[in-house]
Structures are given as C-alpha cells and as structure tokens.
C-alpha positions as CSV (number, residue, x, y, z in Angstrom):
1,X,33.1,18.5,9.0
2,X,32.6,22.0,8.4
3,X,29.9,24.1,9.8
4,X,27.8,24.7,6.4
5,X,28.2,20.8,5.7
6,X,26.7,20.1,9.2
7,X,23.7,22.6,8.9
8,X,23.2,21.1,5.5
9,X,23.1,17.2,7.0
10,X,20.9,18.5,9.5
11,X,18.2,20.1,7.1
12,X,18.4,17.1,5.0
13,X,17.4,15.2,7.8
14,X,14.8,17.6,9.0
15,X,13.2,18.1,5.4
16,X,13.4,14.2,5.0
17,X,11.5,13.9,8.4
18,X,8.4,16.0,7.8
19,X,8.2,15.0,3.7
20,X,8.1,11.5,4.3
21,X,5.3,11.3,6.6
22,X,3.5,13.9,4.4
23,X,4.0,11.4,1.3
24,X,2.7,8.4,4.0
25,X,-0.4,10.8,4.8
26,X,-1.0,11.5,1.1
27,X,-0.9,7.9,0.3
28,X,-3.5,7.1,3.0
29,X,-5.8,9.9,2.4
30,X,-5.8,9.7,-1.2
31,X,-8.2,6.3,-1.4
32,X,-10.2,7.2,1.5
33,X,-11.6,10.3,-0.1
C-alpha cells in the first residue's frame, strides 16, 4: 500500500465517520421540528 492510497483509506473513513451520524441526526431532527 502506497502512501497516497493509505491517506486516501483514511479520509474515506474519517468522512464516512462524521457524514453518517450527520445523515442519523438529520433523520431524527427532521420529524421533530
């Protein structure tokens, strides 16, 4: 695994981290309000 590849898998995951939970709070907030 290269360097680039690695910093890639690593945003991927860190972008998949906080956008999931932002969809989860979207999907909460949305009926509530």
């Amino acid at each position: 695994m290269t360097l680039s590849s690695a910093l890639e898998t690593c945003l991927q995951a860190y972008v998949g981290q906080w956008t999931m939970p932002g969809n989860l709070l979207k999907a909460q907030s949305r009926p509530s309000s």
